[in-house]
N, C-alpha and C positions, 0 to 999 in steps of 0.2 A: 645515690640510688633514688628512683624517682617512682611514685604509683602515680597509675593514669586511667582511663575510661576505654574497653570496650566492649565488655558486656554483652549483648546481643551478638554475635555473629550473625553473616551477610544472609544466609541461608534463611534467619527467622527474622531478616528486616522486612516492613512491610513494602508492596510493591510500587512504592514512589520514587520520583525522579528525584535526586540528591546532584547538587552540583558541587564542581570543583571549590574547594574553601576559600576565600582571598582573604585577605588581614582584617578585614572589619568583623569578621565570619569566626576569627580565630578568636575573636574576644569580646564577641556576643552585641555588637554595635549595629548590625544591621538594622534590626529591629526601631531603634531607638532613631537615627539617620533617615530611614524611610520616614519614620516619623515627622522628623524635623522638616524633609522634602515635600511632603501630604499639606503640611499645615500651613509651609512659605506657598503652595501652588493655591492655594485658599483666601491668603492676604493675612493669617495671622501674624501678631503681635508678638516678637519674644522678647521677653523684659528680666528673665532668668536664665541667660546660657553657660551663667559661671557654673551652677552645677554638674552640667554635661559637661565641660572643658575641664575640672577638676576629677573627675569620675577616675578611680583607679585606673578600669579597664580602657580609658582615653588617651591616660598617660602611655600605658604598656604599649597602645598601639601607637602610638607617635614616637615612642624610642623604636618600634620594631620600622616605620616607615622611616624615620631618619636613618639607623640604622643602616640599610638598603641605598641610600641615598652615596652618590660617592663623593659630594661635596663633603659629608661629614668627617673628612681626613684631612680636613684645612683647617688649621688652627685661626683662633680669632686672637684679640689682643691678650685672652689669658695663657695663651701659648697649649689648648686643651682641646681634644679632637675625641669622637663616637667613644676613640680606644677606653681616654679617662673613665668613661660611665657605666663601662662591659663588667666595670666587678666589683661597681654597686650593687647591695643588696634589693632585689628589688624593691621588699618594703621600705628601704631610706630613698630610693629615687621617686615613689611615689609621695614621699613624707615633702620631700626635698623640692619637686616643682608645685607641689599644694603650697607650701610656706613663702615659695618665690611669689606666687599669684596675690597671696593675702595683700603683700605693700610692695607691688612690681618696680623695681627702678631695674629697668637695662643696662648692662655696661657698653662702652663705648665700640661702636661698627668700627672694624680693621678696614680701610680705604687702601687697595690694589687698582692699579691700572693693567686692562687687557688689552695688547695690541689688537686693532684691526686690521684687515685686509688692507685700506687707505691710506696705511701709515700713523694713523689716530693711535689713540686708546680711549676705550670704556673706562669709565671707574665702576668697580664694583663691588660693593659692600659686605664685608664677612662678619656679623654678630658671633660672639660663644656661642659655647653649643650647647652652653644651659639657655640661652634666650632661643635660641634655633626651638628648642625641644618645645619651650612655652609657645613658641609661635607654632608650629606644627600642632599640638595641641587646642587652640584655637583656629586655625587654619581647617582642621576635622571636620569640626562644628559647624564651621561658617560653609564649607563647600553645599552641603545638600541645599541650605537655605539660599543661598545665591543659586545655584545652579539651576532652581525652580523659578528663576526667574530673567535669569541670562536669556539674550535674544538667538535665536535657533542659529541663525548663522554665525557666529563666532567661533573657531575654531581653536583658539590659542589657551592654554595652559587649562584647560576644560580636560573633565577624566574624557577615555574613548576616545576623544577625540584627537586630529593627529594635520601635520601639512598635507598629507594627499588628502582629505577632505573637502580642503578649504579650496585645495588647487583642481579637485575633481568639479566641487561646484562653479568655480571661475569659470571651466571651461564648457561646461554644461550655459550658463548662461550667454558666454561667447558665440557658441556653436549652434546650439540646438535651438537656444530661445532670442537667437540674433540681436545680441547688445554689444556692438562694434567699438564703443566709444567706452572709453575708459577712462577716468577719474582717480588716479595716481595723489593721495594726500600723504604726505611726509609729516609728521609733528614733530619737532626742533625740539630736541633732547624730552621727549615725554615723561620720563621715570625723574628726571631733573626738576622736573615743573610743575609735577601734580599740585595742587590747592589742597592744602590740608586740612582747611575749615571747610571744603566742598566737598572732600572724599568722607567728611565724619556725616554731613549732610546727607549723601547718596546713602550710608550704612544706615540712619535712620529713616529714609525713605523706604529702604528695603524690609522695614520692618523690623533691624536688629537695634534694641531701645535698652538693652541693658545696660547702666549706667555702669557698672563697674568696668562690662568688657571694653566697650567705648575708651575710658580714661586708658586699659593699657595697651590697645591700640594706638592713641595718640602716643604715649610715651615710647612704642614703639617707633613710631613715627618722626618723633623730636630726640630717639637717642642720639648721644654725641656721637662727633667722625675722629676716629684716630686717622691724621696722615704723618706716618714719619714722625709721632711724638706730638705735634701741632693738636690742638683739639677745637672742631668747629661744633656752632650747632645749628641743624638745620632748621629753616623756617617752610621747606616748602619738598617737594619730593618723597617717593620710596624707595629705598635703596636697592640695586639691583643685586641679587644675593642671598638676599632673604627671603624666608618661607612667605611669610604673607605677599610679598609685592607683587607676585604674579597673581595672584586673585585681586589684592586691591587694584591692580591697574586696571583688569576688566571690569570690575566695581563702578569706575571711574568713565569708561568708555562705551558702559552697559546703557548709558542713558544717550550716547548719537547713536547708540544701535536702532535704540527704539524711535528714537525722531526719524532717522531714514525708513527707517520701517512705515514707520505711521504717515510719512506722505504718501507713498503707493502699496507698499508690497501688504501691508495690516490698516489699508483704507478701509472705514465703515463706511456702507451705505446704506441706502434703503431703496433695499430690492430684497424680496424672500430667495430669489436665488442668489446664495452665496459662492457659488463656484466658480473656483478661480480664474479660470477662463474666460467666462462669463463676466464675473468681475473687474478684470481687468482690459476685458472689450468695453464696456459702459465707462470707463475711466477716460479713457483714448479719446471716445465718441466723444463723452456729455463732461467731460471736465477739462480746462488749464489746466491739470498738475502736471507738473515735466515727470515724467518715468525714469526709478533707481532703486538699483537693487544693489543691498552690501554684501560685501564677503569678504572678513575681518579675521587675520593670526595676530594676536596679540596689539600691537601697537603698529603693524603692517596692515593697512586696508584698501579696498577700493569698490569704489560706486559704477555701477556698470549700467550704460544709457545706450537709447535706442539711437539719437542723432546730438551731430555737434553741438546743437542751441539749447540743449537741455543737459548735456555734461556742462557748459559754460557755466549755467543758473546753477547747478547744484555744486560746482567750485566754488563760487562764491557765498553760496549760503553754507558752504559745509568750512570756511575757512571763516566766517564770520560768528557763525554757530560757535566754533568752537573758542574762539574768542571772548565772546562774551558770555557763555555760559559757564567752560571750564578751563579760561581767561590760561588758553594756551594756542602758542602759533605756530605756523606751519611756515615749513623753510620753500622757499621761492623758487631755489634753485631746484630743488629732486621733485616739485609737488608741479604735476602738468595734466595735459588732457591728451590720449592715447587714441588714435585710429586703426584699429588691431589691422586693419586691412594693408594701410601703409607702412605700420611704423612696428617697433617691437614692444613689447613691456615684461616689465621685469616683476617678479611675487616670487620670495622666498626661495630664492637663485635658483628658477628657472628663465628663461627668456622666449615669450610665445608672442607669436604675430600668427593672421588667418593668413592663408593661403587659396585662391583657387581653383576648384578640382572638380570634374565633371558639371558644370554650373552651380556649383554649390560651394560656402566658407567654410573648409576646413581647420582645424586648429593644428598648429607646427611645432613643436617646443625643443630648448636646449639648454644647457648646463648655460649659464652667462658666464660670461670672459671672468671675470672674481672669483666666480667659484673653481672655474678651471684653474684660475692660477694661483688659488688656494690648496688645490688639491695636490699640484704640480710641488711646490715649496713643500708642503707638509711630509709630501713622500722621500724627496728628495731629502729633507732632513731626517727622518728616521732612517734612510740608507746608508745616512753617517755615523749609526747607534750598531748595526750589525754586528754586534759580539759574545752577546745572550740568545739563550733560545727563546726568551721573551721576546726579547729586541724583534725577532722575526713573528711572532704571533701579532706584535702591536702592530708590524708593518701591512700585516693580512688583514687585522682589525681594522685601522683608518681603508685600504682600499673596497674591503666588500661591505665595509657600512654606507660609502658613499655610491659605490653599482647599488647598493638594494636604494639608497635614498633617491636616486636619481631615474631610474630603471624605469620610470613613470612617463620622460621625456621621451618625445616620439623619436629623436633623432639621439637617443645616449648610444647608440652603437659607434656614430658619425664623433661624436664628442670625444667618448673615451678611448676612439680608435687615435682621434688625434692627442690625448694626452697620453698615452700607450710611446708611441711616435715620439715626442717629446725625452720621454725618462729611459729609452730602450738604452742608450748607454750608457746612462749612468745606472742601472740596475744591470747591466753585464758587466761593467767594472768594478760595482763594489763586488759583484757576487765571484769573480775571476776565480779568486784566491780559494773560495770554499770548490767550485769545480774543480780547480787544478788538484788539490786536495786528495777526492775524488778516484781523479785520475789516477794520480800515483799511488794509492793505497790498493787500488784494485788492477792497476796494469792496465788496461785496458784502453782501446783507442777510440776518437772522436767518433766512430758511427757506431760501435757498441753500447755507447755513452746512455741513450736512451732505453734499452733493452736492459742495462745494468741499473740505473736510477727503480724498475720496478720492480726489482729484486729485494730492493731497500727496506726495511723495516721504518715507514714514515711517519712521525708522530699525527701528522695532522691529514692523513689520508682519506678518510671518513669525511671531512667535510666539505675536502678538496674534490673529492666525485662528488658529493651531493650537490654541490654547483656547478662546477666545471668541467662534468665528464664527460659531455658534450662536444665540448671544445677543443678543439685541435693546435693548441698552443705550446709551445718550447715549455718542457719541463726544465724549472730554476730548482733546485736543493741545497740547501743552507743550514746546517744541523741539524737533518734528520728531519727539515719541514719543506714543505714544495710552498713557493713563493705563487701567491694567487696570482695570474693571468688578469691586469687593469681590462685587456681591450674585452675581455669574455662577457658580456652582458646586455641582454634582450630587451624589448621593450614590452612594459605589459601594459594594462589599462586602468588608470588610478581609479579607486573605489570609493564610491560617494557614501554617506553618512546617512543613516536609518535615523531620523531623529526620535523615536522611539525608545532607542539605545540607552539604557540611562542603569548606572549602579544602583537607584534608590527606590527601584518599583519592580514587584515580582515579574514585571511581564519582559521591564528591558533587562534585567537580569539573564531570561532564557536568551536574549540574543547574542550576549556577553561566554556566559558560560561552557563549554563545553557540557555535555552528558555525561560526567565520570561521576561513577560513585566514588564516595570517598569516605569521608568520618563523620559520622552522627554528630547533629548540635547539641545532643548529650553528653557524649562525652567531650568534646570541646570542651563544655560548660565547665565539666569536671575537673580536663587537667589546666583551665586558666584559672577557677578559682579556688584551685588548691595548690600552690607555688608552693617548693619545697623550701623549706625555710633555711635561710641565712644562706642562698646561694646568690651569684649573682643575675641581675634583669636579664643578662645575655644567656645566660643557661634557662631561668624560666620561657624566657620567650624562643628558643632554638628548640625546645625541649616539645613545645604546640606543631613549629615546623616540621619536626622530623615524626610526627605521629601523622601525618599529612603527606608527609613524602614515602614514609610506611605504608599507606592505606589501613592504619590499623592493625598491621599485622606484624608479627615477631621479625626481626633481620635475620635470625637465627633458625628457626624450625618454618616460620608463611604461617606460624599458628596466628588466628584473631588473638589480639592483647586484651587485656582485660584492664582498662584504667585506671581501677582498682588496686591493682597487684601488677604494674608494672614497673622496669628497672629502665631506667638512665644510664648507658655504660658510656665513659671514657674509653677511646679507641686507643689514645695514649694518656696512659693513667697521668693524673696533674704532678705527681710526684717523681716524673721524667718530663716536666716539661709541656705537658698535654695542658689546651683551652678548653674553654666551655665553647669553642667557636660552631657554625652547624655541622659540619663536615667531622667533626670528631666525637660527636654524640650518636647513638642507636637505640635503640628501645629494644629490649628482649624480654621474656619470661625470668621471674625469678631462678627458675631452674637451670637455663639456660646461661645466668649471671654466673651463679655458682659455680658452672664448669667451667666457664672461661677463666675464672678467679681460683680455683680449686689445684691442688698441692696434693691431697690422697689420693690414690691410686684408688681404694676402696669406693670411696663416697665419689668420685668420680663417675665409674661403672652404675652405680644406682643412681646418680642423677641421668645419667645420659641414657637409662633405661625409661627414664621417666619422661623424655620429650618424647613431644609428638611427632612420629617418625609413621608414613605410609607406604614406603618401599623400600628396597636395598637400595636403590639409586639415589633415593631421596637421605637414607642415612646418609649414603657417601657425602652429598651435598652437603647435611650439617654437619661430618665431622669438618668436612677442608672447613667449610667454615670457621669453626668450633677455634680449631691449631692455627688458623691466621689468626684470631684476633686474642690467643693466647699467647703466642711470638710478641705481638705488639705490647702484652703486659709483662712480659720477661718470663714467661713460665713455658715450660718445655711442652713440645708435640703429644700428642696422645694416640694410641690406635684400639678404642673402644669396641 
């Protein structure tokens, strides 16, 4: 049983805008984050972040983001995945990463090879998931303060931020602000070759000077590699895998952001008119700088110039640049100079050349040949899994995450009509056997076929219109689930980036947020810093989520909870087998606990006189309620 916050009902909240909660919000860290972002946008000094990184409420929120994460079901070399930690007490998991941090040594990175499309493989690095936790934990800390200093165009591993972004501004500069020539730089295994005495450098340029956090960084950095039992240790790189290496590689890259920056697009002059326009007419006119502009995902970039003689000069200063400042080189063969007018270019498996159209460069894009024949193998392989009803949801999964990925492409109709084309027989044959099925359970013949399919009781019907109803495509059914339609998908117009956007400032917040009300930082405050004791991290922290996904209010009677006085119910009591997992937790009235739990037919009747009931419709509501999740505790129906 659990008490919780909420006190106030909605009626006598005051009339302010409350937004949706996200996990910083659930454990009081907003506040503090903003903080840390105000003060990096200033140029302060922090010399004290182990405090904030050790803070109860920092840990709870990095088990509950790890958590969330679906890497955390990979075991590292202690053979130990999220599952281990769920029934930790939360006061020993906070005890437990506090006492790691005092004298931090890492255990050794798990080294996995990932095929590539190419025939390659990545190596990529899996730490435990007690160092995962530690680095998540600092990883918190470190975002607002780098993030206030990150170059605006960067798109990769940044919160809000996403590929169509990156690929909306590419084309915005392509099209509208005519920069033809493209600057294609490749860096030769980058995560392999970071500088480890340069990336510690960039951190204390940035401002972050705390000696201790520093040292476990680096030991993060210099932990050992398990391959196959073999143990290396690295002198140079971050391993791809780990929490921190996706910030520290922009850490690392955050500084050519700003040198291309700072030859044109962040040129000071002296003119009182700073407008950009303006500014960058008197550049043209009254200067030699050659004109470029970046737009960077991750370790994928490219310099975008007006003409050939000034993509040439910023190849080579940007391939020498990178040489000797962050003494890493770029591959010869994939790094070129791009004439969008003739030639194609590739960003983030699109392939876009101009085209043109009424006297004007239009921009053209499509899925490139990789990812097509990525998507072609991928399919093709789960159509050889077809034996579960999962099996068929995974196979819906891979196809309409790559229609929404792709759906940006001006020509994805053209593409996915042709990998449509491709797989149409091999998804009539795997799927033969469940038609024929079908057929002979319901008699029925080939032109009824269709009229009988929508008679069907379909698990996955709801989502299958919400997309495709549209679309005039052969109904496939495969255990009660319709097989998405590859060729069904539109082209919309990818959405460029508000840089204003931002999780650490009240203002980008409202751009972020929805308008819902939801649950007072009062009571928040309440049920995170009163954790029922000796349960585990996973019930405390499910326990914030499901008062959030309540809105505060009873699952039982819609009555406002009082956080104070409220219950925790097991959907399946633990002693049949029931988790603390989210899905099996509720928040109700005490009252309401009782009757689900309750054996007297007397005290029954008075408690269930006692909820808050507004109509006969509305009792009906809570009893069915009431008798489901009495069934589920093994206790017989009632009719109150």
């Amino acid at each position: 049983m659990t008490k919780t916050t909420s006190t106030a009902s909605k009626k006598d909240a005051p009339d302010v805008i409350k937004y949706q909660h996200r996990a910083t919000e659930y454990y009081g860290l907003q506040p503090v984050f903003d903080k840390l972002y105000d003060q990096s946008k200033r140029g302060h000094v922090f010399k004290d972040l182990m405090s904030y990184i050790t803070a109860p409420n920092n840990i709870m929120l990095a088990y509950r983001n790890l958590k969330a994460n679906s890497g955390s079901k990979t075991a590292g070399v202690d053979k130990k995945t999220i599952e281990n930690l769920k029934h930790i007490p939360t006061e020993d998991l906070i005890r437990m990463v506090q006492n790691k941090l005092r004298n931090y040594t890492p255990r050794a990175v798990r080294r996995v090879e990932i095929p590539k499309g190419d025939g390659k493989t990545r190596p990529l690095g899996i730490p435990t998931i007690e160092d995962r936790l530690v680095q998540q934990c600092i990883k918190q800390v470190l975002d607002p303060i780098c993030e206030a200093k990150f170059f605006e165009h960067s798109y990769g591993f940044r919160p809000e931020r996403t590929c169509e972004h990156a690929i909306s501004y590419f084309q915005k500069l392509a099209q509208r602000d005519k920069k033809h020539f493209v600057v294609d730089v490749d860096i030769k295994g980058f995560f392999d070759n970071v500088s480890h005495e340069k990336l510690m450098k960039q951190l204390w340029t940035l401002g972050i000077r705390d000696k201790n956090l520093l040292c476990v960084i680096g030991k993060c950095l210099k932990a050992p590699i398990d391959i196959n039992g073999d143990i290396t240790y690295p002198t140079k790189g971050t391993p791809q895998g780990g929490i921190l290496s996706p910030l520290l590689s922009n850490i690392v890259l955050n500084e050519l952001d700003w040198w291309v920056a700072d030859q044109w697009y962040h040129k000071k002059m002296r003119m009182t008119d700073q407008n950009k326009s303006n500014r960058y007419k008197a550049l043209r006119n009254k200067s030699r700088l050659k004109e470029g502009h970046l737009v960077r995902y991750a370790d994928d970039f490219k310099i975008m110039c007006t003409s050939k003689a000034d993509a040439v000069k910023w190849y080579h200063a940007v391939k020498n640049w990178l040489k000797e400042r962050l003494d890493l080189d770029i591959s010869d063969n994939k790094s070129k100079i791009t004439n969008l007018r003739k030639c194609n270019s590739e960003f983030l498996g699109f392939r876009f050349k101009l085209r043109a159209k009424e006297g004007k460069w239009v921009m053209k894009s499509h899925m490139t040949k990789k990812a097509k024949d990525k998507m072609v193998s991928d399919i093709k392989e789960q159509l050889n899994k077809l034996y579960k009803g999962k099996d068929v949801d995974l196979l819906n999964t891979k196809i309409l995450g790559r229609q929404r990925y792709y759906q940006i492409a001006t020509h994805i109709n053209i593409d996915m009509s042709e990998i449509n084309y491709l797989l149409s027989k091999s998804i009539w044959n795997k799927t033969s056997r469940y038609r024929k099925a079908i057929l002979r359970s319901c008699k029925r013949s080939k032109t009824e076929y269709k009229e009988y399919i929508k008679s069907l009781n379909i698990i996955n019907q709801e989502t299958y219109d919400k997309f495709y109803k549209t679309y005039n495509y052969k109904r496939i059914v495969v255990m009660n689930r319709l097989l998405f339609p590859i060729g069904a998908v539109t082209t919309r117009h990818a959405l460029g980036f508000t840089q204003a956007k931002t999780p650490y400032t009240e203002e980008g917040r409202k751009l972020i947020h929805k308008n819902l009300e939801c649950v007072s930082e009062e009571d928040l405050a309440y049920v995170r810093n009163n954790p029922i004791p000796n349960m585990s991290a996973q019930y405390n922290d499910n326990r914030i989520s499901v008062l959030t996904k309540q809105w505060g209010k009873c699952e039982i009677t819609g009555e406002p909870l009082d956080v104070r006085d409220m219950h925790c119910h097991h959907v399946i009591p633990r002693s049949k087998g029931g988790t603390d997992d989210f899905r099996n937790l509720i928040l109700v009235t005490p009252v309401a606990h009782r009757v689900i739990h309750g054996t007297d037919r007397i005290k029954l009747k008075e408690n269930f006189s006692k909820l808050w009931i507004r109509d006969w419709k509305h009792r009906e509501s809570i009893l069915r309620k009431l008798n489901k999740y009495r069934k589920l505790v093994g206790n017989e129906t009632v009719n109150l």
